[in-house]
C-alpha positions, 0 to 999 in steps of 0.5 A: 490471745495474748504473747506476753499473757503467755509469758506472764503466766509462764513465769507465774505458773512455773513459780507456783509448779515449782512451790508446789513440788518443794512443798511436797518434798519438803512434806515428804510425799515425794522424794523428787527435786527437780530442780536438782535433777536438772542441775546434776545433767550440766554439774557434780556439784550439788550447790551450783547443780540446785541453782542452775537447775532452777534456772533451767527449769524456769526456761523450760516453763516458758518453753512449754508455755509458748508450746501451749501457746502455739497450739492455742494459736492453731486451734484458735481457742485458750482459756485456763480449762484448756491449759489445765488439759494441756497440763495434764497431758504435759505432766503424764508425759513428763513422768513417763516418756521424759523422766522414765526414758529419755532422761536417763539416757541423756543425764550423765549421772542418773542410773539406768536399768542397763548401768550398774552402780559401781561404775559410777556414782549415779542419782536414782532413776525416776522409773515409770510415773516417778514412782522411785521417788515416792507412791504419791510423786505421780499424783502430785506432778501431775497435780502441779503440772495442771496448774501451771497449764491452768494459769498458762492458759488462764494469762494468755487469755488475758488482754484479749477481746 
């Protein structure tokens, strides 16, 4: 196993969740940006919430990636089957757990079930699955998070013997 593999694909593997999931938008099969969703917790403006919203999801793919690494680390095994597993334990987590309750209650400017619109201008909640983003968001983030645990695993296997 291979530290710098594990950065590798990493990067790699954020790249590829990410075109997938602008793909998807742009496709109309989801409404999510979470790029944008990132943003919008440390920013109100919405060109510098996009750009920086990239830049924190890349740093948390490498977060992740290393997470996955420390788990192959203790389990003394990785390979891209493995990370694809580690994706999609990763991805129903995200769009539940995460995105459905601890993010609203972190992110300045996302509604919840106890806020009301008036307030303050708010972005949708995702809800649970993200399905306030779309019926096929689920499928898709999910998809998208395999994959980048696939690749993950697959790099940081890489250089090893």
């Amino acid at each position: 196993m291979s530290a710098w593999g594990t950065a590798a694909g990493a990067f790699v593997g954020t790249l590829v969740l990410t075109t997938v999931l602008r793909t998807a938008s742009e496709l109309r099969l989801t409404r999510m940006d979470l790029p944008f969703l990132l943003g919008t917790a440390v920013t109100a403006d919405r060109g510098r919430a996009k750009a920086l919203g990239y830049l924190v999801h890349f740093a948390n793919g490498e977060v992740f990636a290393f997470v996955y690494y420390a788990v192959f680390l203790a389990i003394g095994h990785a390979g891209w089957w493995l990370g694809a597993l580690f994706g999609l334990v990763h991805g129903l987590f995200s769009g539940t757990a995460l995105v459905n309750i601890l993010l609203p209650l972190v992110h300045p400017r996302m509604g919840s079930p106890l806020t009301s619109a008036p307030r303050v201008a708010l972005l949708e909640p995702p809800g649970f699955l993200m399905l306030n983003y779309g019926p096929t968001t689920p499928l898709v983030t999910v998809l998208a998070h395999v994959g980048y645990g696939a690749i993950v695993g697959g790099f940081t296997t890489l250089g090893s013997t």
